[in-house]
C-alpha positions as CSV (number, residue, x, y, z in Angstrom):
1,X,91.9,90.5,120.0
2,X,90.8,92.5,123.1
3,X,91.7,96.4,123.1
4,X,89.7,98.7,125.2
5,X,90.2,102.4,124.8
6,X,89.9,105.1,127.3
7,X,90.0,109.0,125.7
8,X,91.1,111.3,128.6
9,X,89.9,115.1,128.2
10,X,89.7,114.1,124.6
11,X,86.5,113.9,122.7
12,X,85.8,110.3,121.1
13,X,87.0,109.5,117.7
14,X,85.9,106.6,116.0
15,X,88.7,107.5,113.1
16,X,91.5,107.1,115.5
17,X,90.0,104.1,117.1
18,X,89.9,102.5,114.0
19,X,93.4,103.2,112.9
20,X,94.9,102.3,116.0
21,X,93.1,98.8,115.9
22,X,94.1,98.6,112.6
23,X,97.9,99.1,114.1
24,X,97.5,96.6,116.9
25,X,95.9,93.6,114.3
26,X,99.3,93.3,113.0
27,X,101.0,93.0,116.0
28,X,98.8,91.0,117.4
29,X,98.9,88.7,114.6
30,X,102.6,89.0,114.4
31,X,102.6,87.5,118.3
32,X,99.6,85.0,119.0
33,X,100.9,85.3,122.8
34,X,99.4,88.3,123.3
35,X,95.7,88.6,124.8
36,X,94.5,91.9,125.2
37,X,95.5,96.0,125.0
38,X,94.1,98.6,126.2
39,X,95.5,102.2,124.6
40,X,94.4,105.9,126.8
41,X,94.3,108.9,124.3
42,X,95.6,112.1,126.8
43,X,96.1,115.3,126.1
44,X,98.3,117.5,127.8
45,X,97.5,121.2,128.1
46,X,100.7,122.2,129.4
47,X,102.8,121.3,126.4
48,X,102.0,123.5,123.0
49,X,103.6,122.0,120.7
50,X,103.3,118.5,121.6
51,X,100.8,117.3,124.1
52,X,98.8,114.2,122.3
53,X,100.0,111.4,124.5
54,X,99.3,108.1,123.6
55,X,100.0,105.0,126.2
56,X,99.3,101.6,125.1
57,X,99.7,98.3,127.7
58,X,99.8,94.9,126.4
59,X,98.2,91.8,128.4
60,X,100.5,89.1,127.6
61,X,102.0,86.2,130.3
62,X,104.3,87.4,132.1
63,X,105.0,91.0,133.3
64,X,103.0,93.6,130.9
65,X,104.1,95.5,128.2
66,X,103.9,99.5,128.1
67,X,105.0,101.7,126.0
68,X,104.2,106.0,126.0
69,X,105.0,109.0,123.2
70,X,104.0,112.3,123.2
71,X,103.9,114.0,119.8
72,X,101.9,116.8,118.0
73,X,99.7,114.6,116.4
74,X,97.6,111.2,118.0
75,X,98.3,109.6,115.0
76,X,101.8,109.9,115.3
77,X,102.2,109.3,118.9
78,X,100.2,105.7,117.8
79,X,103.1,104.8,115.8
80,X,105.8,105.9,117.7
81,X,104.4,103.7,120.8
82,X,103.4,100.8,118.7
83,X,107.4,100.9,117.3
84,X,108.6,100.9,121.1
85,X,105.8,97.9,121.9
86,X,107.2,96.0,118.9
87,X,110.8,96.4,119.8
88,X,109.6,95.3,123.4
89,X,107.6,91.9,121.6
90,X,110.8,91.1,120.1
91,X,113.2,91.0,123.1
92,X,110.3,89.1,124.7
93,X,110.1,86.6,122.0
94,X,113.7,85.9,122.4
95,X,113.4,85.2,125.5
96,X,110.6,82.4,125.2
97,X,112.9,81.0,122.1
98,X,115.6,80.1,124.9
99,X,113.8,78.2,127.4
């Protein structure tokens, strides 16, 4: 598993590195097609109460898998994206089942 992160006009934080890779080992282990991610941390001045964007892409064969939330919290906008990514894997899965 391959996941480079890129922090935009945010400071580095080891803590949210680490829970986000944490996230990603179970997908990645749930789909053994996939071969690498790489997740930017923004953050968005112009919204107040939200603002903490998280995008995630996944390098997989075919076309590429992104997925984007923007929540109050980095932590949050982790999960939401990785829930979109997973619903994403799924269709994709079926669609390798068929042919």
């Amino acid at each position: 598993m391959i996941v480079n992160f890129q922090y935009v006009d945010v400071d580095i934080s080891e803590t949210l590195s680490a829970f986000t890779e944490e996230k990603l080992q179970k997908i990645f282990s749930r789909y053994d097609f996939l071969i690498s991610a790489k997740v930017y941390f923004k953050l968005d001045e112009k919204e107040h109460d939200l603002g903490k964007i998280c995008n995630i892409e996944l390098s997989l064969p075919g076309p590429r898998i992104f997925a984007t939330s923007n929540t109050h919290n980095f932590e949050v906008s982790v999960r939401e994206t990785i829930k979109d990514l997973e619903r994403q894997l799924k269709k994709r899965k079926e669609v390798y089942k068929t042919h």
